[in-house]
DRENSE-98399 format. One line per 5 residues: number of its first residue (from 1); for each residue x, y, z of C-alpha. Coordinates in pm, whole numbers. Example, Ala and Ser with C-alpha at 12.3 -4.5 7.8 and 13.67 -1.06 7.14 Angstrom:
! DRENSE-98399
1	1230/-450/780  1367/-106/714
This chain:
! DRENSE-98399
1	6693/7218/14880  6916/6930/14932  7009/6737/15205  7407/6721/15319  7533/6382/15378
6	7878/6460/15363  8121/6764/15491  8512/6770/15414  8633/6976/15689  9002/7126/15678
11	9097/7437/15842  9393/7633/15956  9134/7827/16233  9024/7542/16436  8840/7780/16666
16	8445/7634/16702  8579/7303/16520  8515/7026/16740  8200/7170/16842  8048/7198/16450
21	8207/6900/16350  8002/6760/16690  7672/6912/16602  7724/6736/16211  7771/6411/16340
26	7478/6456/16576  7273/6467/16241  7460/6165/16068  7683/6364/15856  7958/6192/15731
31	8349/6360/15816  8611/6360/15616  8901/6543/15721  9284/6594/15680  9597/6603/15829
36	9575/6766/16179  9189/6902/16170  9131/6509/16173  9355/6456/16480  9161/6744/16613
41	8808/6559/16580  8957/6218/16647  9141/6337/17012  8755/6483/17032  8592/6131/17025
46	8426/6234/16709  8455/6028/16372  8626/6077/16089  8765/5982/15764  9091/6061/15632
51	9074/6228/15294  9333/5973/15204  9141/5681/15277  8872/5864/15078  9066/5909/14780
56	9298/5580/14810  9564/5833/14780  9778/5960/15061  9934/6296/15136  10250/6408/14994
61	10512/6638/14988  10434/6704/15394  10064/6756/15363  10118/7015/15053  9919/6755/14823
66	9637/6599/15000  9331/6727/14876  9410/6794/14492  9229/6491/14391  8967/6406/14135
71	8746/6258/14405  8771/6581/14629  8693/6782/14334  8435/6585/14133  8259/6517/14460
76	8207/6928/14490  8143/7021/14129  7944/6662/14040  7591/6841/13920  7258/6628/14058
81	7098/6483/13744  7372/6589/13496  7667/6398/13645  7557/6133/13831  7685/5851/13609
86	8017/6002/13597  8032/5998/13977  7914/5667/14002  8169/5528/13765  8457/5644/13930
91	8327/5598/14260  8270/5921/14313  8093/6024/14668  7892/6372/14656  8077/6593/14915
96	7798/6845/15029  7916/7054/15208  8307/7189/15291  8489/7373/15625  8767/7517/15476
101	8999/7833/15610  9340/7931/15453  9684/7895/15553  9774/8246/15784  10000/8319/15475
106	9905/8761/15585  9973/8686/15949  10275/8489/15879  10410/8719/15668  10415/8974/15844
111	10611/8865/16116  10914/9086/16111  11107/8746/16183  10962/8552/15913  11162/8487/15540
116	11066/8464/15207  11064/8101/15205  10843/8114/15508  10613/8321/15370  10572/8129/15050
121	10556/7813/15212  10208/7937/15401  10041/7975/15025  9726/7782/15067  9665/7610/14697
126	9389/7320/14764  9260/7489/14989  9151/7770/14746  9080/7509/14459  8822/7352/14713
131	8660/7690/14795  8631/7755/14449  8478/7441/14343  8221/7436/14626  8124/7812/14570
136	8085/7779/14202  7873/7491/14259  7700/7648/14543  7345/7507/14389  7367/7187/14564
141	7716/7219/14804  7754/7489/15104  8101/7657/15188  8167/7800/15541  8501/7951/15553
146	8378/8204/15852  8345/8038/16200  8131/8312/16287  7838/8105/16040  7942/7786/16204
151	7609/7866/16471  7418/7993/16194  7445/7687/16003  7397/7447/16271  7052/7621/16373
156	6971/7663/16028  7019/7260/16009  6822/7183/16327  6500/7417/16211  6458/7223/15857
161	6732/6926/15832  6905/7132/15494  7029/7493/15382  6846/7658/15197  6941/7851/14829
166	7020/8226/14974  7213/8051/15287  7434/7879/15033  7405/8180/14826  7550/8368/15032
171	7844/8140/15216  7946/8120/14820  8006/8535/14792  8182/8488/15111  8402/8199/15003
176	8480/8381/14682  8541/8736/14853  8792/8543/15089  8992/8358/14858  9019/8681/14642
181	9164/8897/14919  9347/8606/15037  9533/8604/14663  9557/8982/14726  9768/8945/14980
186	9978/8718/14805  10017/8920/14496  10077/9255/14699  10313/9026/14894  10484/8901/14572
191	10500/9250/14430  10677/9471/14669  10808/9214/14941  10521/9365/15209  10195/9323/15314
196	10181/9665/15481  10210/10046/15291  10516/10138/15227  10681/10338/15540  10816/10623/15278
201	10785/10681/14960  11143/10595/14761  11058/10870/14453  11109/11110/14718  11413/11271/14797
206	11616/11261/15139  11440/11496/15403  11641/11809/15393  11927/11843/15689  11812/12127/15907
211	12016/12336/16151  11884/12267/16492  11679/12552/16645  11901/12887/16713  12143/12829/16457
216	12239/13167/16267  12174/13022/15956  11931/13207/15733  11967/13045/15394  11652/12908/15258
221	11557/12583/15161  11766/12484/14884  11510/12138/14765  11150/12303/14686  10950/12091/14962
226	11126/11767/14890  10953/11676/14552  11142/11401/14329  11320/11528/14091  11184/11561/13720
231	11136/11255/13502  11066/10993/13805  10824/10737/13721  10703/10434/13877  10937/10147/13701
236	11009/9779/13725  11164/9883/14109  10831/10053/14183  10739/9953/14566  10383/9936/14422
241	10205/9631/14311  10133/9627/13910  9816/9518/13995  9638/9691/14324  9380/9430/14488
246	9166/9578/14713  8910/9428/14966  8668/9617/15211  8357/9428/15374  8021/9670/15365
251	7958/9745/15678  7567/9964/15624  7412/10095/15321  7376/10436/15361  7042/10647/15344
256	7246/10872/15082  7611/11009/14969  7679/11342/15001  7340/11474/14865  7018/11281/14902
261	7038/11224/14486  7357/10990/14527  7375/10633/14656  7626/10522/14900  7735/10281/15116
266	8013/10265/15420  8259/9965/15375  8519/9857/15629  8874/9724/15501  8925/9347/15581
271	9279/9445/15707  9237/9703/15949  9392/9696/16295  9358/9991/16579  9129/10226/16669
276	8916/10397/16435  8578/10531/16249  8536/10175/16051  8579/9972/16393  8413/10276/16605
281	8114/10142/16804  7800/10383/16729  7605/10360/17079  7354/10574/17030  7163/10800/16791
286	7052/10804/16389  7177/10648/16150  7574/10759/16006  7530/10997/15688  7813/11004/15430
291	7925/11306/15553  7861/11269/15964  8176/10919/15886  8375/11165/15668  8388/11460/15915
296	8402/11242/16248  8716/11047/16064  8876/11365/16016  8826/11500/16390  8942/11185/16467
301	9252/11140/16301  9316/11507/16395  9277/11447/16747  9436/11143/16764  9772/11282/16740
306	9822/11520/17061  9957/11350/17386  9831/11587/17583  9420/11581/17633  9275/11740/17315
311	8943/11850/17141  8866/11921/16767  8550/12010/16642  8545/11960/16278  8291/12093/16013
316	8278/12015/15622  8574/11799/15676  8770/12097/15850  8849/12140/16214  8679/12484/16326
321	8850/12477/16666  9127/12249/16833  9262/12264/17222  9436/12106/17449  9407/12122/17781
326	9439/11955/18144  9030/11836/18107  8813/11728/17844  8611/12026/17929  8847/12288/17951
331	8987/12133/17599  8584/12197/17475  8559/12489/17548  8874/12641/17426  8841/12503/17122
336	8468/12587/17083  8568/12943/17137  8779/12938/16821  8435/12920/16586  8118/12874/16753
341	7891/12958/16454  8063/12685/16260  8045/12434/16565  7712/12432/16563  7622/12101/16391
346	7966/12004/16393  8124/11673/16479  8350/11673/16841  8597/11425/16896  8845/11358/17232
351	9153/11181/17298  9050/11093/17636  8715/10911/17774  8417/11164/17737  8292/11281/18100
356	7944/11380/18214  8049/11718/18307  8213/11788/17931  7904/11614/17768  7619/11825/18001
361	7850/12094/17856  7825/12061/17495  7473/11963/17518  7333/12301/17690  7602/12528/17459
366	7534/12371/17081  7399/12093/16827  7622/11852/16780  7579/11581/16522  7844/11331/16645
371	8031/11277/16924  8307/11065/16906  8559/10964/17222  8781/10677/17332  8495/10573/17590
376	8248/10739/17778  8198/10777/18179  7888/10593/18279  7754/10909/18447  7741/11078/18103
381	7476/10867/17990  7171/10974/18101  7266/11344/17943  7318/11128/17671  6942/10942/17687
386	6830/11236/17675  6923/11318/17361  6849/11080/17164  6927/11216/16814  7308/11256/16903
391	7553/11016/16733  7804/10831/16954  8040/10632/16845  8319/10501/17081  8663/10392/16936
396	8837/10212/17217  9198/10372/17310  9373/10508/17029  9731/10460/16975  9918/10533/16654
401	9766/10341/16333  9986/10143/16147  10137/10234/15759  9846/10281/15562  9741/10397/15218
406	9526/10693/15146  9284/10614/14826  9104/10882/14634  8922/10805/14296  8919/10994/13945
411	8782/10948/13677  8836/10608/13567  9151/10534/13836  9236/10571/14187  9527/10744/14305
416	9724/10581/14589  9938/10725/14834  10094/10645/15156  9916/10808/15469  10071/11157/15596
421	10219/11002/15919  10471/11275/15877  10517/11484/16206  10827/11701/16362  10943/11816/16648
426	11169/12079/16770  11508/11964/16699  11360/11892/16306  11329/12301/16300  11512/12527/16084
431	11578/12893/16233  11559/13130/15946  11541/13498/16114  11758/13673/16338  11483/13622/16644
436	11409/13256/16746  11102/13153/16892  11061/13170/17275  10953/12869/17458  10634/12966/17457
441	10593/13060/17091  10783/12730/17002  10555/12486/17184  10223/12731/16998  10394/12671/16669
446	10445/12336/16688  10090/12275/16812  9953/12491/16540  10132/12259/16290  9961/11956/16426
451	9615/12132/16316  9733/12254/15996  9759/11900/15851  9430/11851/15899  9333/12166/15727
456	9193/12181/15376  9452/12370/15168  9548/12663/15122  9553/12610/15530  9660/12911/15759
461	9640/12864/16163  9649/13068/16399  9753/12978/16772  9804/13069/17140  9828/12896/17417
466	9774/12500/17272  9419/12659/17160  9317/12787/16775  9224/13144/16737  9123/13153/16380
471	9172/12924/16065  9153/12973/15691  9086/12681/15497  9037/12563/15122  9099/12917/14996
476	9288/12978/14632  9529/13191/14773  9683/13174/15097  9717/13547/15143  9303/13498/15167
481	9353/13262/15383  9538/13441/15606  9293/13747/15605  9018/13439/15665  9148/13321/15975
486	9189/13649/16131  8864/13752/16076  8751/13452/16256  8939/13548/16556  8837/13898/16582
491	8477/13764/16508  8498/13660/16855  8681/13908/17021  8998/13666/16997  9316/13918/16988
496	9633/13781/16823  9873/13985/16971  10175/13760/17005  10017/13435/16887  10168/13216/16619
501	10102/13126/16272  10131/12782/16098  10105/12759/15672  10069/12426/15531  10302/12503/15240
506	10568/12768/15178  10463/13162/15170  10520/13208/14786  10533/13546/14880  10551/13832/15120
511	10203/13928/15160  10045/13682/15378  10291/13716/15608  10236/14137/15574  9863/14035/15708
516	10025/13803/16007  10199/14079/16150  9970/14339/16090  9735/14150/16309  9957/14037/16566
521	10147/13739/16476  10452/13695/16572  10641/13384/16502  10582/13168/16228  10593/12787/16073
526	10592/12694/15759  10778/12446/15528  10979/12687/15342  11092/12621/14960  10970/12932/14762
531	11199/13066/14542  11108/13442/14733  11207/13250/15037  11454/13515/15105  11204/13790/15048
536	10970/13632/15287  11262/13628/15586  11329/13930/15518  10975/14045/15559  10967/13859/15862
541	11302/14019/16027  11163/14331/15955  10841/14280/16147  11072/14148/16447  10877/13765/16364
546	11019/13498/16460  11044/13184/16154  11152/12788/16137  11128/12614/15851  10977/12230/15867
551	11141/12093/15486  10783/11933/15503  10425/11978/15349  10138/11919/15494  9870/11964/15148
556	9555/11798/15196  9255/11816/14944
């Protein structure tokens, strides 16, 4: 272990400065410092040396050139006992250990008010260079570009006067993981003129016009669900980067993946904002699985849509019952009606803080692996105690996450795509029989939408009063799917006598709509865009259905 004389502190973040730069000096460390960090420590009463004084060269080019010396940068790579003459004849001073955080070139640029030439002007280059040189010579020089390890470091110094090999160790991965998402950002910046995903996707084509609800328009979708047309590649225009940087922070290792033979782990992205499972708080029970964070991010994300105050109950990465309602508990147990026998051992999640009459509700009716809620009522928690094996994880409010990308890996690549944000309302509705949907039947079939994106495909939903009756998910053939979800309704007595019916994608033909109306159904949504469209309205005006067409998809695998 070796002993730091010297720290070179320059940072953009000068949260915690004054008081590490404080607790150095308290132990005869030796400051230098630039530009306004060293106005910082000087207005502090601390002292410090300009880097400029250290190098006998001053800052240019408005502080851009300051620290790209040989003295900066021999001081942090100088080897003990290899380079020491070197250093000495140049005058050389070891530099042991460095402060350093980046210009806010991601906040900056995504300012909707801020240029291009702002945004390049807030690329960090010695600061990088210095990172670099201290973590790659991390056996004698430490590197803090967190100031959560500022404390750390400090007590670490006051128990034994030094750092010791894994502290440095590990401040080095750190340094290096920040400087390589910080030259992600840059390069996705570069790239595609964004830091965020992009809002839609260019390759596709324009949403198709739709007549507004009650129009006597019956002609079917003339685009097939909005696909780009043939031979569209990604080229030189491409809004995505060449080269995809990525950077998540592990957040636990987990005890196994999806089956107790496969490793895993649960990482975090470094740029996530909002409410969700990565930033969730687990308060109390075991430890995540791979598959308790999978399912309670889909109930999640599926619930986090409604306005009004909603339940899902997902299991297998499916939601086996969704409701709204006026209460948390009257959402519960509408949507627990839908499936119980798949419930059980499912993962619940709320739009609304969790109450202690809802909880002592689930708790006496089912097992429930996870619950999941915005908050949860201080009176709920002794239910809670007393059950200690249930997972709860609290998200904070949850609003509307920002443009993201969706990331699923294949052999040897990743596919990318932007995350379905898509959503519609009434006036996006196509009327494509001679009946149009009451009010009733349009609010159910626009609910029953919602769930359907969250559905594994080949998804069929059906709906009544803001609550599920029965869903078919995952099947090869939607006609299955359609004979699934009814006999999950009738499994519990659930009659679907003038409910509704959502389909993720168009009805390629007749027959699953033939099983709709034979058990009841009788309006329908669904994207439209089959080439038997016009058999399938046909089929529909002859069982006196009601149909709208979306002009949008909702597949998910």
């Amino acid at each position: 272990m070796t002993s730091i004389r010297r720290a070179l502190i320059s940072a953009s973040d000068k949260a915690g400065m004054t008081d590490l730069a404080a607790a150095l000096n308290e132990f005869g460390i030796e400051i230098l410092s630039t530009g306004g960090t060293a106005r910082l420590l000087r207005e502090a009463g601390l002292p410090v040396r300009e880097v400029a004084d250290y190098t006998g060269f001053p800052e240019i080019m408005d502080g851009r050139v300051k620290t790209l010396h040989p003295r900066v940068h021999g001081a942090l790579l100088g080897r003990c006992g290899t380079d020491d003459a070197v250093m000495r004849e140049h005058g050389i001073e070891p530099i042991d250990l460095i402060v350093v955080n980046l210009y806010p070139f991601a906040q900056t640029a995504k300012r909707d008010d801020c240029s291009d030439e702002a945004a390049i002007e807030q690329i960090d280059i010695g600061g990088p260079a210095m990172l670099r040189s201290a973590a790659k010579n991390h056996e004698r020089v430490a590197v803090l570009v967190d100031p959560g390890d500022y404390a750390p470091v400090i007590d670490e110094l006051r128990a034994g006067g030094t750092l010791s090999a894994a502290t440095r160790r590990r401040l080095a991965v750190k340094a290096f993981a920040h400087t390589a998402a910080y030259d992600a950002a840059i390069a996705s910046y570069l790239g595609t003129g964004t830091l965020e995903n992009v809002e839609s996707d260019p390759l596709e084509s324009d949403p198709l016009e739709s007549d507004p609800l009650g129009s006597d328009s019956s002609d079917p979708l003339t685009t097939a669900q909005g696909l780009p047309p043939d031979g569209v590649t990604a080229g030189p225009d491409s809004p995505w980067p060449e080269t995809l940087q990525l950077t998540f922070i592990r957040r636990q290792n987990l005890r196994y993946g999806e089956n107790p033979h496969q490793a895993a782990a649960f990482y975090a992205d470094s740029d996530a904002s909002g409410a969700g499972i990565a930033g969730a708080r687990q308060l109390q029970g075991k430890e995540l699985s791979f598959n308790n964070i999978a399912d309670a991010d889909a109930a999640l994300e599926c619930v986090r849509q409604f306005a009004a105050t909603a339940c899902v109950i997902v299991k297998h990465a499916n939601p086996c019952g969704v409701a709204i309602a006026d209460a948390a508990l009257d959402a519960y147990q509408r949507a627990f009606r839908t499936d119980p026998t798949s419930a059980f051992g499912g993962i619940i999640a709320f739009n609304r803080p969790l109450d202690a009459t809802t909880v002592a509700a689930i708790l006496e009716r089912q097992f429930v692996e996870v619950l999941v809620a915005p908050e949860i009522d201080e009176a709920a928690w002794p239910l809670l105690k007393a059950k200690p094996n249930v997972r709860v994880l609290v998200t904070g409010v949850l609003e509307p996450l920002a443009a993201r990308r969706d990331l699923k890996s294949v052999s040897g690549g990743l596919l990318v795509q932007d995350h379905d944000r898509g959503a519609i309302d009434s006036a996006d509705l196509k009327l494509v029989t001679r009946r149009a949907p009451g009010p009733t039947e349009l609010s159910d079939l626009l609910f029953a939408w919602q769930v359907c994106k969250f559905v594994k495909s080949n998804a069929i939903v059906y709906a009544q009063g803001g609550a599920t009756l029965g869903i078919g998910a995952g099947q090869m053939s939607r006609v299955v799917s359609s004979r699934v979800a009814a006999l999950k309704a009738h499994e519990q007595g659930l009659g679907l006598d003038a409910a509704v019916m959502a389909s993720d994608a168009f009805l390629p033909f007749r027959d699953g709509l033939d099983v709709a109306a034979g058990h009841g159904i009788r309006a329908v949504i669904q994207p439209g865009g089959s080439v038997r469209d016009t058999e399938v309205i046909a089929a529909a005006d002859g069982h006196g259905m009601a149909m709208v067409f979306t002009g949008m998809r909702h597949f998910r695998h």
